[in-house]
Backbone bond lengths (Angstrom), bond angles and torsions (degrees), N, CA, C in turn:
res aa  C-N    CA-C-N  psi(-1)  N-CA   C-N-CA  omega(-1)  CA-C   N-CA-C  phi
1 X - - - 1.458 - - 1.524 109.03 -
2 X 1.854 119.38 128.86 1.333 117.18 -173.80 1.380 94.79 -77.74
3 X 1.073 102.17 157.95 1.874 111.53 167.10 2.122 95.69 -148.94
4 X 1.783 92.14 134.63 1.167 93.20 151.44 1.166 136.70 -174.05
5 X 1.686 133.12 106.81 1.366 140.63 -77.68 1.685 78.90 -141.09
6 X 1.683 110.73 105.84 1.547 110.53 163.86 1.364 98.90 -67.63
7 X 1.035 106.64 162.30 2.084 130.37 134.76 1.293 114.10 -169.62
8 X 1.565 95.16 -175.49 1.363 93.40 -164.49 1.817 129.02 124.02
9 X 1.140 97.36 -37.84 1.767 142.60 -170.95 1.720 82.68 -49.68
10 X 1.202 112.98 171.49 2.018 135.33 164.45 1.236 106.85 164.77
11 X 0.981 86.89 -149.41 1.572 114.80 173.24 1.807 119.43 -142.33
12 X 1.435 105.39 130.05 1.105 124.17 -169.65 1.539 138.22 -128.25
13 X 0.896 118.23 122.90 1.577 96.84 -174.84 1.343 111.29 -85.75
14 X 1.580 97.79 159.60 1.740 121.62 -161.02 1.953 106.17 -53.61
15 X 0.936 126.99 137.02 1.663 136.10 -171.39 1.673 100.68 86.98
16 X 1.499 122.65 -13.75 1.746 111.14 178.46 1.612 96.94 -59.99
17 X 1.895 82.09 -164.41 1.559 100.73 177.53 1.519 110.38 -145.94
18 X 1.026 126.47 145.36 1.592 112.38 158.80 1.616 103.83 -141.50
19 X 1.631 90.33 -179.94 1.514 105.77 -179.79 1.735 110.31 -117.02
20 X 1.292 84.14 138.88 1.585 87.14 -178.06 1.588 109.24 -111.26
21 X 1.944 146.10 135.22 0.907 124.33 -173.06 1.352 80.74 -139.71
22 X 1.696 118.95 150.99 1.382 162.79 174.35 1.500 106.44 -98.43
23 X 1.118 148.63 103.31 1.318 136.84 141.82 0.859 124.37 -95.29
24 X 1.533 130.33 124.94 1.791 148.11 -140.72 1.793 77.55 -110.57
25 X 1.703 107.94 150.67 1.302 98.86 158.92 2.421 88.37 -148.87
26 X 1.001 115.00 166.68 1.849 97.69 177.99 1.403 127.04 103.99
27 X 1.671 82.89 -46.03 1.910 96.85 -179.44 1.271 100.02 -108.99
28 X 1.744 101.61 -178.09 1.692 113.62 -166.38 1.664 80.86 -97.05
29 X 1.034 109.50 89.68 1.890 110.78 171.25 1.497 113.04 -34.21
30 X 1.076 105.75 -44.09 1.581 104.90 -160.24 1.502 116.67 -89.54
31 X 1.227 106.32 -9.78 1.633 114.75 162.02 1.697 134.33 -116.46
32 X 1.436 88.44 44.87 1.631 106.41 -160.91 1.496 82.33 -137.93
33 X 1.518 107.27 132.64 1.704 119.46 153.62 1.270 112.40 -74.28
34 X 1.760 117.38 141.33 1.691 115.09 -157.99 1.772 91.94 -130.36
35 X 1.224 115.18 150.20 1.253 111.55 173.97 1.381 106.70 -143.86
36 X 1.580 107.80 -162.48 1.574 110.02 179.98 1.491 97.40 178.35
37 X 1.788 84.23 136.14 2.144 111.20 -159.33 1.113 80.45 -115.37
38 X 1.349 107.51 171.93 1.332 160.14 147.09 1.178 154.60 -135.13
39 X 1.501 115.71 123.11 1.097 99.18 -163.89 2.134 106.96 -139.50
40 X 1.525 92.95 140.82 1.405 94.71 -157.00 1.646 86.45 -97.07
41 X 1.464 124.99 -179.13 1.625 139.14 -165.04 1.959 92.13 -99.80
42 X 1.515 86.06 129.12 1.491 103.40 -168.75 1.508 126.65 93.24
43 X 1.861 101.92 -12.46 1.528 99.69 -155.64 1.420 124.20 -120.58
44 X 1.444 153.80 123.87 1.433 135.50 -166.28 1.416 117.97 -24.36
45 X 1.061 125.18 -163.26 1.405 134.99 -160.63 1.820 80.39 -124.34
46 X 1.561 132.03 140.00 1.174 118.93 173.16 2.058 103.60 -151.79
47 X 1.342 79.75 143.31 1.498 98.48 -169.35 2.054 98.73 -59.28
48 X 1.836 100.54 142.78 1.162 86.55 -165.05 1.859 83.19 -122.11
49 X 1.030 115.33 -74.36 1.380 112.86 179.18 1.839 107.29 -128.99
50 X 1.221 120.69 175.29 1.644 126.87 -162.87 1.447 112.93 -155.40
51 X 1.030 135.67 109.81 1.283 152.14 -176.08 1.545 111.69 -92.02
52 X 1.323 135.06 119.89 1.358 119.77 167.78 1.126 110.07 -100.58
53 X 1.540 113.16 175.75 1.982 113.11 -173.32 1.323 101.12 -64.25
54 X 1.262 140.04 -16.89 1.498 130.80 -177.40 1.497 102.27 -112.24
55 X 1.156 123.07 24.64 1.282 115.35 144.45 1.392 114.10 89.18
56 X 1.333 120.36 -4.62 1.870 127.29 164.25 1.835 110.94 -57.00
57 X 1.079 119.90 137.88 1.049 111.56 168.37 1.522 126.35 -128.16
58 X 1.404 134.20 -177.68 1.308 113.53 -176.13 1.733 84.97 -161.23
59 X 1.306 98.05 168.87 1.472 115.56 -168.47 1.523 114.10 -127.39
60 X 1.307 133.16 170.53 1.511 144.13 135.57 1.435 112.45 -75.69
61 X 1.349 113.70 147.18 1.222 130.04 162.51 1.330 106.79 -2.30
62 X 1.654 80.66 -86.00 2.039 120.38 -164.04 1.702 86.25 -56.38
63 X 1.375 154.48 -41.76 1.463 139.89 168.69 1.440 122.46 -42.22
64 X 1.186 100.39 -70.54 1.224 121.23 -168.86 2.048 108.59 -35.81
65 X 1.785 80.44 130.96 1.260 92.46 -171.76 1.980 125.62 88.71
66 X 0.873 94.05 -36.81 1.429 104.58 -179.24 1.477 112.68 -108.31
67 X 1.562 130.56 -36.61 1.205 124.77 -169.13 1.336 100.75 -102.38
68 X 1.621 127.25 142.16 1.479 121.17 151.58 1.266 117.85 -107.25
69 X 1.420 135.89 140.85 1.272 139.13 -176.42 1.941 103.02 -109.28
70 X 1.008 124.51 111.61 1.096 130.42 165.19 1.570 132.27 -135.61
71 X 1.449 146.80 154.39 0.971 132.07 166.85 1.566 121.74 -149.43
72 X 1.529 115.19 -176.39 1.428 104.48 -142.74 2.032 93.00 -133.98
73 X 0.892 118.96 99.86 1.586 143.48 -149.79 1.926 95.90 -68.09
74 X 1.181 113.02 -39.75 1.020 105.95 177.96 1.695 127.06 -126.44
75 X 1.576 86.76 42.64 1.811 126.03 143.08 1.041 122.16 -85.61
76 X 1.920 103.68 -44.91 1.292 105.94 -167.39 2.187 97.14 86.09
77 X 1.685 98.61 20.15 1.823 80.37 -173.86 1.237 106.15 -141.38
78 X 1.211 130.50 149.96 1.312 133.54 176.70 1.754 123.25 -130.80
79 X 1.044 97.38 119.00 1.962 112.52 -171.72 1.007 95.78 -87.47
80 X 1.695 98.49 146.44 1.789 113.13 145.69 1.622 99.47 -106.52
81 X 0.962 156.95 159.65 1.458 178.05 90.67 1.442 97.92 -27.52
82 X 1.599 131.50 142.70 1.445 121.55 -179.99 1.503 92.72 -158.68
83 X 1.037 109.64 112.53 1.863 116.08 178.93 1.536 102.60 -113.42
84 X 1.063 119.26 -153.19 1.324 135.45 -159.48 1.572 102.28 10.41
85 X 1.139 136.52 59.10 1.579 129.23 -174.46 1.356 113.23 -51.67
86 X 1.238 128.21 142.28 1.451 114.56 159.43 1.991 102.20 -136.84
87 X 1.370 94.77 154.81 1.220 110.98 -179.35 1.520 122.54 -19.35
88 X 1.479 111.00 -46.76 1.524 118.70 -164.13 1.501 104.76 -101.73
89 X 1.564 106.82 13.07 1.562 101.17 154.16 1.094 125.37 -85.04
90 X 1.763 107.58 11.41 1.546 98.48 -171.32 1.414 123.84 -103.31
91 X 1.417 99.50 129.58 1.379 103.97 -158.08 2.047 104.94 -153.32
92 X 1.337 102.90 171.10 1.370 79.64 172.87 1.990 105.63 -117.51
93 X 1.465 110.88 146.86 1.382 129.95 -119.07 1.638 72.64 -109.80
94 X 1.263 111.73 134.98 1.724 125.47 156.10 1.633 106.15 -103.02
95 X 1.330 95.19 160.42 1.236 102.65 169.17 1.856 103.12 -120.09
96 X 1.236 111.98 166.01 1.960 100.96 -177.29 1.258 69.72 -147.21
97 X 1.884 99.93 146.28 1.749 123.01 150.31 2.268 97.66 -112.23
98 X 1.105 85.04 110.89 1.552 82.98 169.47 1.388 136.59 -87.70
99 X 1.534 128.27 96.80 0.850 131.93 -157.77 1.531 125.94 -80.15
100 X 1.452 116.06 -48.30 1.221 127.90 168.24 1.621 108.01 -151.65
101 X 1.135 136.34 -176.90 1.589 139.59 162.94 1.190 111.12 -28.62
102 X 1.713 108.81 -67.11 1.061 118.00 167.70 1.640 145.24 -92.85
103 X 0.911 99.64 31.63 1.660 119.41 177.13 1.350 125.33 -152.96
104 X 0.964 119.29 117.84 1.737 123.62 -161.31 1.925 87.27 -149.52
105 X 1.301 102.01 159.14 1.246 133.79 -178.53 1.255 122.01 -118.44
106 X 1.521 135.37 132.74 1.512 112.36 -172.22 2.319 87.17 -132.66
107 X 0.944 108.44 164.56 1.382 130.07 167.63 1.921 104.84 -98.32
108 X 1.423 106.55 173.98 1.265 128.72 178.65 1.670 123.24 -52.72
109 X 1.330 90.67 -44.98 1.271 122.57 -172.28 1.489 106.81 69.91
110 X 1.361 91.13 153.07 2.143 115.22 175.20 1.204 107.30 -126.28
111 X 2.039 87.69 141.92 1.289 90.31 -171.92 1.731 113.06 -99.90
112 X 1.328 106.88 152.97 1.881 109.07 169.95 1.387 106.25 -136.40
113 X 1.557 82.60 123.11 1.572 101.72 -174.24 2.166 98.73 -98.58
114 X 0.859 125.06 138.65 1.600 127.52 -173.81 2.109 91.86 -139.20
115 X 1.795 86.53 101.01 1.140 111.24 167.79 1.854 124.47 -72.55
116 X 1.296 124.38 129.54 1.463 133.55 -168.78 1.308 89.60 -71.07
């Protein structure tokens, strides 16, 4: 059984930071590409940052620079770090374990609200 358990999520005001953590439990964590969506009220689901099992990462636009996506293989967990917050990051945060094309895994998701 996959399991995979955001937290991390609050509320923050605009220039904070928080941490967001994923814990994978089911899969071989460490040979699975891991990512993390978002998605704000009204709005698609949108790719936020992507971690591969060897540890390259890549960003969105709206990331870049401010968010780090990293994770820790023998947690079994993978963070985003998110500083400079601003308002229209707020959204509530997925986590993805990517399994193949066709098989991906999603968590509960948490929400972060980033107050003006």
């Amino acid at each position: 059984q996959v399991q995979l358990v955001e937290s991390g999520g609050g509320l923050v005001q605009a220039g904070g930071s928080l941490r967001l953590s994923c814990a994978a439990s089911g899969i071989i964590f460490s040979a699975n590409a891991m990512a993390w969506y978002r998605q704000a009220p009204g709005r698609q689901r949108e790719l936020v940052a992507t971690i591969t099992s060897g540890g390259s990462t890549n960003y969105a636009d709206s990331a870049k620079g401010r968010f780090t996506v990293s994770r820790d293989n023998a947690k079994n967990t993978v963070y985003l770090e998110m500083n400079s917050l601003k308002p229209e990051d707020t959204a509530v945060y997925y986590c993805n374990a990517y399994i193949s094309a066709w098989k991906s895994y999603w968590g509960q998701g948490t929400q972060v609200t980033v107050s003006s």
